[in-house]
LUMDO-954526 format. One record per residue (C-alpha): residue number from 1; x, z, y; residue in three letters. Coordinates in Angstrom, 3 decimals, decimal comma. Each point is the difference from the previous one (the first is absolute). Example, Ala and Ser with C-alpha at 12.3 -4.5 7.8 and 13.67 -1.06 7.14 Angstrom:
<rec num="1" x="12,300" z="7,800" y="-4,500" residu="ALA"/>
<rec num="2" x="1,370" z="-0,660" y="3,440" residu="SER"/>
***
This chain:
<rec num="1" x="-74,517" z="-70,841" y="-72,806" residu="UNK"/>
<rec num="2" x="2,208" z="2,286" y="2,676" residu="UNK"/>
<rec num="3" x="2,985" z="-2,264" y="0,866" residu="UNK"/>
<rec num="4" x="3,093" z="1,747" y="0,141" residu="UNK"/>
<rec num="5" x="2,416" z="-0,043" y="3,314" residu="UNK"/>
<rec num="6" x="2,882" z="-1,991" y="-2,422" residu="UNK"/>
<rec num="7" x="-0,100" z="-3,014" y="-1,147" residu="UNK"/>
<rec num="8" x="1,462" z="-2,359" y="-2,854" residu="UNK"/>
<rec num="9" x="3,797" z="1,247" y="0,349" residu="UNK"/>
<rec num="10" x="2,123" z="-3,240" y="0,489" residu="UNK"/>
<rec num="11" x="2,346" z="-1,259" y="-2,176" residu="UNK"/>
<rec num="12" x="3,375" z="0,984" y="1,286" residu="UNK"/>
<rec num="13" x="3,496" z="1,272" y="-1,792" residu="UNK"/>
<rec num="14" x="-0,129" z="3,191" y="-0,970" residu="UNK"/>
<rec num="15" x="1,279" z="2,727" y="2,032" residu="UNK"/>
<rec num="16" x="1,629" z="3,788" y="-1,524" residu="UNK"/>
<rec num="17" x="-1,263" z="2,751" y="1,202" residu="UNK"/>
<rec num="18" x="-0,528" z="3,603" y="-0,983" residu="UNK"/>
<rec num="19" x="-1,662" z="2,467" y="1,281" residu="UNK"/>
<rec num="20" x="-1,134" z="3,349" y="-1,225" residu="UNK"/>
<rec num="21" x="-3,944" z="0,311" y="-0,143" residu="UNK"/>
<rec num="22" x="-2,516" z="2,880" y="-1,038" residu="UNK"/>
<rec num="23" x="-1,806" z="-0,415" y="-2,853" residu="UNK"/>
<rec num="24" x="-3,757" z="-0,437" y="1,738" residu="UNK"/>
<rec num="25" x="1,216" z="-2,301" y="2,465" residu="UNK"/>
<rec num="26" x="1,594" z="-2,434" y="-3,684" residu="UNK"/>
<rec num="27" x="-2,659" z="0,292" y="-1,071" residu="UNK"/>
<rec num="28" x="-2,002" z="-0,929" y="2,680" residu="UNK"/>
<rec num="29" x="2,637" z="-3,174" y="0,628" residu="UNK"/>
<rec num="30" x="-1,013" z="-0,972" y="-3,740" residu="UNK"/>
<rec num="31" x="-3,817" z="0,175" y="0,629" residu="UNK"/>
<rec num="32" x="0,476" z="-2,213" y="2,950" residu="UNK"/>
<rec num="33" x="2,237" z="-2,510" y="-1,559" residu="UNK"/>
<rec num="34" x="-2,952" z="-0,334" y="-2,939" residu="UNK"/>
<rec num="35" x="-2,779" z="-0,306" y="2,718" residu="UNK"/>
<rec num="36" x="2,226" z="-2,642" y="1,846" residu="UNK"/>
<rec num="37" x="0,264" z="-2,164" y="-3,610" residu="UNK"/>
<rec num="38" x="-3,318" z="-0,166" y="-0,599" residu="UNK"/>
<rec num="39" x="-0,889" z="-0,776" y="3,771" residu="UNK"/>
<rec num="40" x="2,970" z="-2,781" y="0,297" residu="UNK"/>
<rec num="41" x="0,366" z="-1,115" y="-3,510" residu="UNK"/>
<rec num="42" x="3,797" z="0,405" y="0,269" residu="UNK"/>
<rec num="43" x="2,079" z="2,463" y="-2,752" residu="UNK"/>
<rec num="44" x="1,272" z="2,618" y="1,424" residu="UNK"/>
<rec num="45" x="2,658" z="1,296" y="-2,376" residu="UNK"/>
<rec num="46" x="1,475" z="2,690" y="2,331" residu="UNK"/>
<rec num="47" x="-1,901" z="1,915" y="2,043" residu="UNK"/>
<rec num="48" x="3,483" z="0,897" y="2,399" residu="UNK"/>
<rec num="49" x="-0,437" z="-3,630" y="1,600" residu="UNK"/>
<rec num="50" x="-2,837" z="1,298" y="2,021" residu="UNK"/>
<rec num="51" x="1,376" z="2,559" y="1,576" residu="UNK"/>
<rec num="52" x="2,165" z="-2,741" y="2,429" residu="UNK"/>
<rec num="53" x="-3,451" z="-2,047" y="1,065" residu="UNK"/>
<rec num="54" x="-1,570" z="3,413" y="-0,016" residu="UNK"/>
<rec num="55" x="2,759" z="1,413" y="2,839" residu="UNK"/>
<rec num="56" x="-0,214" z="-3,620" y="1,797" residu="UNK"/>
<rec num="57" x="-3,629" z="0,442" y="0,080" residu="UNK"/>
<rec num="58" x="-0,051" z="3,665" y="1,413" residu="UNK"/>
<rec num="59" x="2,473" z="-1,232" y="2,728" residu="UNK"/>
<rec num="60" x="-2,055" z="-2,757" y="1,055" residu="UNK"/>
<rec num="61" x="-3,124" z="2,181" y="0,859" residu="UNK"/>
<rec num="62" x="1,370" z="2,868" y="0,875" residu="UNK"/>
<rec num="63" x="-0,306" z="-0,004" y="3,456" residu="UNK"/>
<rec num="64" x="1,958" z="3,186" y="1,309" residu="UNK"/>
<rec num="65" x="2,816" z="-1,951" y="-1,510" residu="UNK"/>
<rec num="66" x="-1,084" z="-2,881" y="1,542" residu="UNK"/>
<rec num="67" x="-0,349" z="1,552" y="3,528" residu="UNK"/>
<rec num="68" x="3,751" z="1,921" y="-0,197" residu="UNK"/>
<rec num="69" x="1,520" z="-3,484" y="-1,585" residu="UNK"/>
<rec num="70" x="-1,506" z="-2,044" y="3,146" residu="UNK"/>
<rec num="71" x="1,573" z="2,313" y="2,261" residu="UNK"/>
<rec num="72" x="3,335" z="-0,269" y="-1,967" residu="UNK"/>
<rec num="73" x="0,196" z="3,475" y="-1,772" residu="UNK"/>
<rec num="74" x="2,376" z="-0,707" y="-3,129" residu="UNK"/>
<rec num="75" x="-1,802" z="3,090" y="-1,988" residu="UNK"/>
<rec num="76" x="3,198" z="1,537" y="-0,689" residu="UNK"/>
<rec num="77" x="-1,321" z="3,519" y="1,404" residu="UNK"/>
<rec num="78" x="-3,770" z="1,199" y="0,435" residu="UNK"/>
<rec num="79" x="-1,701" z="-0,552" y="2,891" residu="UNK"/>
<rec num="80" x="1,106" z="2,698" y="2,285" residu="UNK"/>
<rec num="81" x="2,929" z="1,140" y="-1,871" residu="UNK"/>
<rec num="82" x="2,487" z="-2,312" y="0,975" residu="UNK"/>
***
């Protein structure tokens, strides 16, 4: 089976957040959250609380960001611009 890049999510408080998504990429949020259950066992009742471990992933291996956060670029402007 194709492991996915998240794991079990960990049992913290909840946190509010909303955000404003298209419809593909729900839909594509729910799709992952039901791959994730049956791969980790673990209910996922909504979808939303991937999108933080999703975002902490993408940050951790993105290496640009990486690179510009190492030399102490806040990321308040684009590279360049600022």
């Amino acid at each position: 089976m194709t492991k996915l890049k998240l794991d079990a999510l960990p049992d913290d408080k909840p946190v509010r957040l909303t955000v404003e998504l298209p419809a593909p990429v729900h839909r594509d949020l729910v799709a992952y959250a039901k791959v994730l259950e049956r791969q980790t066992s673990q209910t996922i009742k909504d979808p939303a609380k991937l999108i933080a471990p999703m975002l902490e992933r993408l940050m951790a291996t993105d290496r640009g960001f990486a690179k510009l956060r190492r030399q102490g670029t806040s990321g308040s402007s684009p590279p360049g611009k600022g």
